[in-house]
C-alpha positions in Angstrom: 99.9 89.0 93.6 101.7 85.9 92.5 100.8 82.9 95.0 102.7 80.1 92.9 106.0 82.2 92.3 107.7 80.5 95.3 111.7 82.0 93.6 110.3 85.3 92.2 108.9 86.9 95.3 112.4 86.5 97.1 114.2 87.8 94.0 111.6 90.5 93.6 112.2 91.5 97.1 116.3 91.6 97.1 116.0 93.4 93.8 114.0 96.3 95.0 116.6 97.1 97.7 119.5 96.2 95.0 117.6 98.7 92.3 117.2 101.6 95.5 120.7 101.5 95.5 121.6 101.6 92.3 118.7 104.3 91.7 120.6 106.2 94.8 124.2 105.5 93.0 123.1 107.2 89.8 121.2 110.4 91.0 123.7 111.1 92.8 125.9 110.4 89.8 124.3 112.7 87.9 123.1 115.2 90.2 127.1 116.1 91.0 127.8 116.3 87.6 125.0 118.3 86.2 124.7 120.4 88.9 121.1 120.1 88.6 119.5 118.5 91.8 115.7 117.7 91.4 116.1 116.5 87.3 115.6 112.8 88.1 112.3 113.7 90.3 109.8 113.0 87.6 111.8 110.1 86.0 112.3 108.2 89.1 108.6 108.6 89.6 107.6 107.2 86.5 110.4 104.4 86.4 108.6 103.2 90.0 104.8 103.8 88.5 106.1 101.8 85.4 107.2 99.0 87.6 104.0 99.0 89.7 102.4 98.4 86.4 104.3 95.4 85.7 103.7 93.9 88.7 100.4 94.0 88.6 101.2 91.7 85.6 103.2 89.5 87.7 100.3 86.9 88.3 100.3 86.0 84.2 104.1 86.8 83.9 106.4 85.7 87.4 109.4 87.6 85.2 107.4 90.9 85.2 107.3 90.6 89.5 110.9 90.6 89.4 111.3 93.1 86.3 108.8 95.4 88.1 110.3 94.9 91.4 113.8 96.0 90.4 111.9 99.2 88.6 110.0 100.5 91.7 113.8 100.1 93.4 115.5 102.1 90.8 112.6 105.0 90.9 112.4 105.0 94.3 116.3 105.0 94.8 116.1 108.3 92.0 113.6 110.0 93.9 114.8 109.7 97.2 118.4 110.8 96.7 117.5 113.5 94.2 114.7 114.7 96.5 117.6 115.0 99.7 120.1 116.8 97.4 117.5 119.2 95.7 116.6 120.4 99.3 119.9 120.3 100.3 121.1 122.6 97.6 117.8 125.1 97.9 118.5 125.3 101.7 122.2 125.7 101.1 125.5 124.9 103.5 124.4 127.4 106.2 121.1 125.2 106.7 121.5 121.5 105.8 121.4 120.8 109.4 117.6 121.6 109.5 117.2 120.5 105.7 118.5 117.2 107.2 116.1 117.2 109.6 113.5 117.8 107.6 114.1 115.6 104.4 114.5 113.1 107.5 111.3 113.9 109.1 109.0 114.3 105.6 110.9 110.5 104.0 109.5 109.0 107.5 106.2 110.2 107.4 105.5 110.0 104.0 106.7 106.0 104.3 104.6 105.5 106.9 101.4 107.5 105.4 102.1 105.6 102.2 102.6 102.0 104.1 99.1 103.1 105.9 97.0 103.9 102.5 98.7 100.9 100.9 97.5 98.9 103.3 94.2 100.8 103.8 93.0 99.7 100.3 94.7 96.4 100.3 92.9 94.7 102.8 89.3 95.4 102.1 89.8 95.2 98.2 93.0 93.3 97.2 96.4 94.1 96.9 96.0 94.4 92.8 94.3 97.3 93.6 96.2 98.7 96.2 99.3 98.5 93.7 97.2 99.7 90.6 95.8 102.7 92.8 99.7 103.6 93.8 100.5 103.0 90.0 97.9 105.8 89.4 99.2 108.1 92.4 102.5 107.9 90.8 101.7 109.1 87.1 99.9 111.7 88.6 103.1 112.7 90.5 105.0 112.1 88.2 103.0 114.3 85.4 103.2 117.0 88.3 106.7 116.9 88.6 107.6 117.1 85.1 105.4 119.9 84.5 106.9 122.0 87.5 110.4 121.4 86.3 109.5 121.7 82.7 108.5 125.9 83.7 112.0 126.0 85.6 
């Protein structure tokens, strides 16, 4: 995506396990104090879509690889705790052993189906559209997300 951007790429890379974190630190945040597990589902989608976008910029713009980079972090940090609490709290404290289980089970699978398409478009046709076709995936999540919770 961005051959030349020998200080970006490394940066891009600690930043999108420093933005899962901090993604992570504020849906949990929130989540506790709104009572409201599942709210950040569609936002956290979108934040990562939105930074898929931008670094698919990154070749014209080495600050948009690191600007995107920290985005898909924060989205994916949002998503993934909110996703773990919202099943936690449907299943409730009499189940979280086998909500556990399978919130542990379904973030495995879907990271190693999503690793598998990624690189099952990347390497016959490019990683630009491998990102742009995940950019797409993720508005389309996203839009179903928001819609669901919207009639909630």
């Amino acid at each position: 995506m961005a051959p030349g951007a020998t200080v970006a790429v490394p940066v891009a890379l600690f930043l999108v396990a420093l933005g899962m974190l901090a993604g992570r630190g504020v849906a949990g945040t929130l989540a506790d104090r709104s009572g409201r597990p599942g709210a950040l589902l569609a936002a956290g989608t979108f934040a990562a879509a939105a930074g898929m976008v931008a670094v698919l910029a990154a070749p014209s713009w080495e600050i948009l690889l690191v600007l995107g980079a920290a985005l898909v972090g924060v989205g994916f940090g949002l998503v993934q705790n909110d996703a773990m609490v919202g099943l936690f709290s449907a299943a409730g404290p009499l189940h979280y052993g086998a909500a556990s289980a399978a919130w542990n089970i379904a973030y495995d699978a879907g990271t190693g189906l999503g690793a598998s398409g990624l690189g099952a478009i990347a390497e016959p046709f490019g990683f630009t559209l491998a990102f742009a076709t995940t950019a797409v995936a993720l508005v389309v999540t996203g839009t179903v997300l928001h819609r669901a919770r919207s009639r909630t």
